[in-house]
ROBA-277752 format. One record per residue (C-alpha): x, y, z. Coordinates in steps of 0.001 Angstrom, whole numbers, m for minus. Each point is the difference from the previous one (the first is absolute). Layout:
+---------+---------+---------+
!       X !       Y !       Z !
+---------+---------+---------+
!       X !       Y !       Z !
...
+---------+---------+---------+
END
This chain:
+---------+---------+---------+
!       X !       Y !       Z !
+---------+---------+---------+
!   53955 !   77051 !  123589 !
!   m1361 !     226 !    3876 !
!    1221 !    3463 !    1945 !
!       7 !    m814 !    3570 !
!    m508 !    2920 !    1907 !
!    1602 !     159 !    3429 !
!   m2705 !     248 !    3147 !
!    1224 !    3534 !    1114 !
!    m131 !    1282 !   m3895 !
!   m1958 !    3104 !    m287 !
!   m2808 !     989 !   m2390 !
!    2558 !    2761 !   m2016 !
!    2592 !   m3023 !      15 !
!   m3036 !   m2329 !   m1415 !
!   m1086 !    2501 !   m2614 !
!    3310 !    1087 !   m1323 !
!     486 !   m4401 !    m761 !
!   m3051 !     876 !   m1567 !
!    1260 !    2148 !   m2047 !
!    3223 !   m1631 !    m684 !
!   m1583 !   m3069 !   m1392 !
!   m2549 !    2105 !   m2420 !
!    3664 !    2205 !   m1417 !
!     892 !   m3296 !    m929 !
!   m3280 !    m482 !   m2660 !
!   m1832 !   m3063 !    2597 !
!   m2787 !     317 !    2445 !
!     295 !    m116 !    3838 !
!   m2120 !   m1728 !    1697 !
!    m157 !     463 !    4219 !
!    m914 !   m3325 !    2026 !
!   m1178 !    1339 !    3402 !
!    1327 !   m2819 !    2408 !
!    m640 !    m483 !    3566 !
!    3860 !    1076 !     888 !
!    1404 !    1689 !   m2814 !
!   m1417 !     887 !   m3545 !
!    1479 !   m1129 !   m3190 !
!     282 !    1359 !   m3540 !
!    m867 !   m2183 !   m2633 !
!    1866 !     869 !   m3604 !
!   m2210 !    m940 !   m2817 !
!     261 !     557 !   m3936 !
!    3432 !   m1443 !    m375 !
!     411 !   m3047 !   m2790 !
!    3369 !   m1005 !    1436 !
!    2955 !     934 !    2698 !
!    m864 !    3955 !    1409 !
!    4102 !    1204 !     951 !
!   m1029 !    1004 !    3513 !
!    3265 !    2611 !    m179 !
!   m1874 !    3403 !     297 !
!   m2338 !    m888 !    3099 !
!    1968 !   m2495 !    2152 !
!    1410 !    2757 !    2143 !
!   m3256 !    1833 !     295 !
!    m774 !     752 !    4092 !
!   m2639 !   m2437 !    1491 !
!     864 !   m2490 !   m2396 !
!     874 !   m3899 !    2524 !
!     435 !   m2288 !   m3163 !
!    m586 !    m339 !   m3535 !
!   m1416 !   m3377 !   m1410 !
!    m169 !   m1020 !   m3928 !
!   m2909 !   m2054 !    m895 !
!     890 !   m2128 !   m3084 !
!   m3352 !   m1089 !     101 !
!   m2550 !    1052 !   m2931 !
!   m2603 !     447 !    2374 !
!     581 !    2138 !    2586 !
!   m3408 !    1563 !    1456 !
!    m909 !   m2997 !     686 !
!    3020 !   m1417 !    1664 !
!     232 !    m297 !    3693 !
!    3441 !    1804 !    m680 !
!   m2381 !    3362 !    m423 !
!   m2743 !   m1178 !    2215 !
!     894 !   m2160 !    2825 !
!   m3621 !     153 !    1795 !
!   m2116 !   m2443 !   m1771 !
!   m3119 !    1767 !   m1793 !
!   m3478 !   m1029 !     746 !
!   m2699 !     819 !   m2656 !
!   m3614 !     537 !    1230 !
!   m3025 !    m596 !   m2497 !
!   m2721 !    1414 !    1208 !
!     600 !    m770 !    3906 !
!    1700 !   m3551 !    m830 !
!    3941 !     m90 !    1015 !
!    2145 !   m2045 !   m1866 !
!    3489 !    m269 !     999 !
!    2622 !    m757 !    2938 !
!   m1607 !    m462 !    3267 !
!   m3786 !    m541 !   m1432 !
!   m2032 !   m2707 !    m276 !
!     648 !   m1734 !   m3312 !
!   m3216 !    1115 !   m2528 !
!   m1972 !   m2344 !   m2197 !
!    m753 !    1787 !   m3232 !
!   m2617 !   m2779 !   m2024 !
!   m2520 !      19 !   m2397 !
!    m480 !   m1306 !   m4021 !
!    2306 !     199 !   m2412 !
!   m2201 !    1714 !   m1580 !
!   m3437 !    1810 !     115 !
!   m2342 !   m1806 !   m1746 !
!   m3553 !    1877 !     803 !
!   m1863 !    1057 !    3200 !
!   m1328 !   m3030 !    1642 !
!    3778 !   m1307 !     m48 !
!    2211 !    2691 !    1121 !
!   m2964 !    1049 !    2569 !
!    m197 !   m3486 !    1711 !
!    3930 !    m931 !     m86 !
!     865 !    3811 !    1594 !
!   m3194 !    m996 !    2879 !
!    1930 !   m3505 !     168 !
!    3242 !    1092 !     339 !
!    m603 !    2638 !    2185 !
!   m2112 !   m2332 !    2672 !
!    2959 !   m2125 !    m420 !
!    2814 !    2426 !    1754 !
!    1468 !    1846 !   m3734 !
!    1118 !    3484 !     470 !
!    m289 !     928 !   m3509 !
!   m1840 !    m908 !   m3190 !
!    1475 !    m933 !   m3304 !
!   m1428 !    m508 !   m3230 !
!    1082 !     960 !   m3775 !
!   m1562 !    2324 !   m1990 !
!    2824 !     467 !   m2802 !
!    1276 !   m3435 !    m860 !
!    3448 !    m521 !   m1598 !
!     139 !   m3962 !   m1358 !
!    2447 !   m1794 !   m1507 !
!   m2899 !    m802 !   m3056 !
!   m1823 !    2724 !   m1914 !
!   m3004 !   m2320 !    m154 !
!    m187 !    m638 !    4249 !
!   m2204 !    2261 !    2093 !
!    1405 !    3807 !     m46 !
!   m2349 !    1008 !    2897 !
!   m3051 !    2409 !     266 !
!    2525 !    3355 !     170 !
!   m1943 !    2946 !    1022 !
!   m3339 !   m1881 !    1300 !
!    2577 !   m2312 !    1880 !
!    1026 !    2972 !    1728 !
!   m3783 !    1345 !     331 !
!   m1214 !   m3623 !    1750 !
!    3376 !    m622 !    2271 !
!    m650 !    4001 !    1280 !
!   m3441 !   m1757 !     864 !
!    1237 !   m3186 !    1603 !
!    2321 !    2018 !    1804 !
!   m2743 !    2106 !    1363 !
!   m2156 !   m2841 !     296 !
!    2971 !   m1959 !    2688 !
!    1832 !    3496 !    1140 !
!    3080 !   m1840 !   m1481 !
!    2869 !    2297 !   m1946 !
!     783 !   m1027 !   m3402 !
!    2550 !    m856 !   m1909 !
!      21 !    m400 !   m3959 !
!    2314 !     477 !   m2681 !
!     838 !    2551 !   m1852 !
!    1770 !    m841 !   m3315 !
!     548 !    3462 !   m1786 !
!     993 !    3188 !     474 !
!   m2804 !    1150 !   m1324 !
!   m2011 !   m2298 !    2172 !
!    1627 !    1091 !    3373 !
!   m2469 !    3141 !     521 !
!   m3404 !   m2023 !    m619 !
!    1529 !   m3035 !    2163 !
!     640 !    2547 !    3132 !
!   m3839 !    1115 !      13 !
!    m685 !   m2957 !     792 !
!    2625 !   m2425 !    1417 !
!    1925 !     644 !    3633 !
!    2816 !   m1976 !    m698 !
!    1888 !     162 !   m3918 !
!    1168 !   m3324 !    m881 !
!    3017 !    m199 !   m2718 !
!    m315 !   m3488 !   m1895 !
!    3305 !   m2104 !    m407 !
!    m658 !     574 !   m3717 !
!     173 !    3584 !     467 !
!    2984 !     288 !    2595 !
!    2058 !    2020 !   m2292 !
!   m2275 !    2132 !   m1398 !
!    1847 !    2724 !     661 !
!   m2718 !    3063 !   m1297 !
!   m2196 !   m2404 !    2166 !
!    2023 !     744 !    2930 !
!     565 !    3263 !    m501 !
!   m3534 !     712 !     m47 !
!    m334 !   m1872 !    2939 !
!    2512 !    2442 !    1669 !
!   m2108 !    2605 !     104 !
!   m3247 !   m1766 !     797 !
!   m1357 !     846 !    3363 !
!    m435 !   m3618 !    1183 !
!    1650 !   m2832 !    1379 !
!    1961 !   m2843 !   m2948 !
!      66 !   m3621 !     156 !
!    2864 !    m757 !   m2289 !
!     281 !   m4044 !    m964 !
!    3303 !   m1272 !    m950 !
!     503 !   m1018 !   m3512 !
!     517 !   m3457 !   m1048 !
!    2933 !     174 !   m1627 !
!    1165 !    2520 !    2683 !
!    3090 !     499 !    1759 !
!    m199 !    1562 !    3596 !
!    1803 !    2833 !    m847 !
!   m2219 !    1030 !   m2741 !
!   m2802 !    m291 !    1815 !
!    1229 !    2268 !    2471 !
!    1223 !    2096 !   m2587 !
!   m3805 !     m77 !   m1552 !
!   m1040 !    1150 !    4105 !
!    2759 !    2893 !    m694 !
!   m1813 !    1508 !   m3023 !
!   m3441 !     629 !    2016 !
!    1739 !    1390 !    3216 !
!    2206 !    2204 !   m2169 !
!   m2943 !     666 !   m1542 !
!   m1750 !    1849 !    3524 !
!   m1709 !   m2900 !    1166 !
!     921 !   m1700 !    3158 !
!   m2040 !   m2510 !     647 !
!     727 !   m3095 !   m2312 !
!    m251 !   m3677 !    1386 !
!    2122 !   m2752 !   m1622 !
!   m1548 !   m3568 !    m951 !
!    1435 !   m3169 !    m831 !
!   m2307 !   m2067 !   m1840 !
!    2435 !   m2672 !   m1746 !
!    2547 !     m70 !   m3072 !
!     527 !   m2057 !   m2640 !
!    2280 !   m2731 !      92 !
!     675 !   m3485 !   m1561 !
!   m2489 !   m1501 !    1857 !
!   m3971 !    m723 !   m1209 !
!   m1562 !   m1896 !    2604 !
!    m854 !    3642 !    1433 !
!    m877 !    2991 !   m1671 !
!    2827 !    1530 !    1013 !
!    2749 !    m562 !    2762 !
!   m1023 !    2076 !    3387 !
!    3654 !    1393 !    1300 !
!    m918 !     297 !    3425 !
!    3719 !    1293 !     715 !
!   m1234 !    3586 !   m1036 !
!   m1739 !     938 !    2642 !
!    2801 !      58 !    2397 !
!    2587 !     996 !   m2162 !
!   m1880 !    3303 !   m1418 !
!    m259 !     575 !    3823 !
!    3349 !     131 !     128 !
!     385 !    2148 !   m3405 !
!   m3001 !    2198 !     526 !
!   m2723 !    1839 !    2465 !
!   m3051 !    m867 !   m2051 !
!   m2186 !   m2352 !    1100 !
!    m660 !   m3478 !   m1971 !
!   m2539 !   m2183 !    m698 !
!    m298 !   m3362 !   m1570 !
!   m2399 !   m1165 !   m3035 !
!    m284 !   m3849 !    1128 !
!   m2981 !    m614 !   m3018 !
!    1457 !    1673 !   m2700 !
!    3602 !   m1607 !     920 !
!    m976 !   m3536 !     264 !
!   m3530 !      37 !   m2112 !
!   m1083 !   m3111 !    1916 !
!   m2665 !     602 !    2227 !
!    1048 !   m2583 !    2528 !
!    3548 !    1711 !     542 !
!   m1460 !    3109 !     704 !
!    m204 !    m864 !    3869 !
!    3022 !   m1230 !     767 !
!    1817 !    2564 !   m2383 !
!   m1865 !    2695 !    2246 !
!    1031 !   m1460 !    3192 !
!    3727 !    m537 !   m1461 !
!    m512 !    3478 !   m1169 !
!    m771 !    1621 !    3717 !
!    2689 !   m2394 !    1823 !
!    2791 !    1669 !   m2372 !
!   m1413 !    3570 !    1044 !
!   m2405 !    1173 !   m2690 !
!   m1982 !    3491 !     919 !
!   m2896 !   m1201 !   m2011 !
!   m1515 !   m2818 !   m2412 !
!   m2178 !     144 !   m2804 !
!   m2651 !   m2774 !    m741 !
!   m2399 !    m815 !   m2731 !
!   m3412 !    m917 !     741 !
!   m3154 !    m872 !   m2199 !
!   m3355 !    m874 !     852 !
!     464 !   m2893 !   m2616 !
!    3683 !    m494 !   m1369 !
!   m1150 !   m2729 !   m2457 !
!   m1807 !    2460 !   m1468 !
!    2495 !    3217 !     174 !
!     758 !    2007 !   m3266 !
!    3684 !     203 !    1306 !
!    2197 !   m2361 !    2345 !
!   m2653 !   m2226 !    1452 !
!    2427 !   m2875 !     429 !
!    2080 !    2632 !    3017 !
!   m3025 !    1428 !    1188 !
!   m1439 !   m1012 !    3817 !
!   m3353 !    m288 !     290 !
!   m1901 !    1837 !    2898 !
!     105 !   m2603 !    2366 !
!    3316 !   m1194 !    m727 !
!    1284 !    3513 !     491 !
!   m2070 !     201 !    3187 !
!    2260 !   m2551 !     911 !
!    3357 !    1417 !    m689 !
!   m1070 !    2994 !    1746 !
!    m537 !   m2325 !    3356 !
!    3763 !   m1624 !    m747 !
!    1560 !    3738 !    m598 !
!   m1401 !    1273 !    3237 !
!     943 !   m2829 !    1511 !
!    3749 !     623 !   m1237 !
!     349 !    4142 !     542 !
!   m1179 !   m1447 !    3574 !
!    2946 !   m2061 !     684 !
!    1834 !    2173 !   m1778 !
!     m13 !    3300 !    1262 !
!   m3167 !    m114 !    2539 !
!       9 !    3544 !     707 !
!    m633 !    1476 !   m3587 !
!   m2655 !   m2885 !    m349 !
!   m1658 !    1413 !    2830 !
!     249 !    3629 !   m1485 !
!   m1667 !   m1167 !   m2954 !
!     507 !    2142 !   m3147 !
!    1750 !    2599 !    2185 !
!    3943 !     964 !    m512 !
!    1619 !   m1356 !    3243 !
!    3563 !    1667 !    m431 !
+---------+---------+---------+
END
């Protein structure tokens, strides 16, 4: 339920709504607006019977959310969110960012060059795997804690913020020393203890969609680390499984407008993961930006044929060089004022 608050309602009127809502065994949340604030009602599995605050003073209307999600719903926030990692603005009215990097860390030479590569190239951010989650017990599982140790040294190496995921609770504190930006697998979308951890970290989420996933419960997944204390959560779509095998999975462009339209988090798109074919990756980024993505993430190795993990989707450095010419090129025509502001938030 969403307590709109009339413009001329006082603070007393504001904190006894407060109070009203907290009688009834849920939590109030106030949403500061630009013209009038707003009381969000959380805690409730079902219906709340609005009977014993509808007539409180300062109330202007009273709107039930039948949504699961609500913290995330432009119904409680209508100003879109932008999350910053480490200087870099991703959301609404910024320059889309290019997050790329392995698919996983491999040793020093490789995650050193590809971060030096990528960066000359125009990314904003570096990614790279230290904890590996694979379909196959027998596959690469990734270099864990000296992943993190040698992409905390390409990172310093480039000046690049990281991001790397974390696939535990237990893992969540180690992964924060040394990461920027805490990437949620799609395996790992409804971890819930993993989210919940992840609500009280003290840095900025990259949640991926599951591929099985339904948008609702990936918003619904977003819920559980807001609710949890912590804001700043951006949404990715990196492809879900469907009938079809020419592709690794099917890349549903459609959800970047329409969680615009459901929610105020920003969302990126996973064009190497979602179509695992390294020459879709550029036009599936440029697809990807046309529809209104805030961001795109983009594997890269020094030599895919030789990757321990998703060569055959991986760019290498000069055909990411490449892309990186085409996607200027694009937030040009675009929107040539936030290309000109660079990695600046232009609204």
């Amino acid at each position: 339920m969403l307590i709109v608050m009339s413009h001329k309602a006082t603070k007393e009127q504001l904190d006894a709504v407060v109070k009203a809502v907290e009688a009834m065994g849920l939590r109030a949340a106030p949403i500061p607006g630009s013209e009038r604030v707003a009381v969000g009602v959380l805690g409730n599995e079902g219906y709340v019977d609005d009977l014993t605050i509808r007539d409180l003073p300062g109330i202007q209307e009273i709107i039930h959310v039948s949504k699961p999600y609500k913290m995330v719903s432009r119904d409680f926030h209508p100003q879109r969110s932008v999350v910053e990692v480490c200087g870099v603005r991703i959301g609404e009215g910024c320059r889309p960012v290019v997050a790329a990097g392995p698919c996983a860390v491999e040793g020093e030479e490789q995650i050193v060059a590809t971060a030096l590569a990528v960066k000359a190239a125009g990314a904003d951010l570096l990614r790279g795997g230290a904890f590996k989650p694979r379909t196959g017990p027998h596959t690469f599982q990734g270099l864990r804690e000296e992943g993190l140790r040698l992409l905390a040294l390409a990172a310093k190496e480039s000046g690049l913020p990281v991001v790397t995921e974390v696939m535990s609770p237990d893992h969540v504190e180690v992964v924060a020393a040394y990461a920027d930006l805490l990437q949620v697998g799609a395996r790992n979308m409804q971890n819930f203890d993993l989210l919940k951890e992840l609500g009280k970290a003290h840095k900025p989420v990259l949640l991926k969609r599951g591929m099985s996933a339904t948008i609702e419960e990936f918003l619904a997944s977003a819920e559980y680390i807001l609710a949890g204390g912590n804001p700043d959560v951006i949404l990715c779509e990196r492809g879900i499984r469907t009938f079809e095998t020419a592709t690794r999975n099917t890349l549903d462009l459609s959800v970047v407008p329409l969680i615009k339209e459901l929610s105020h988090l920003p969302i990126m798109v996973d064009p190497s993961h979602a179509t695992g074919r390294r020459s879709l990756v550029p036009p599936m980024t440029r697809a990807a930006l046309v529809a209104g993505a805030h961001g795109i993430l983009i594997e890269v190795h020094p030599e895919p044929e030789k990757a321990l993990s998703d060569g055959p989707q991986s760019l290498t450095f000069q055909g990411f060089a490449a892309l990186m010419d085409d996607v200027r090129k694009l937030n040009s025509f675009l929107s040539p004022d936030r290309e000109r502001q660079g990695g600046e938030c232009c609204g």
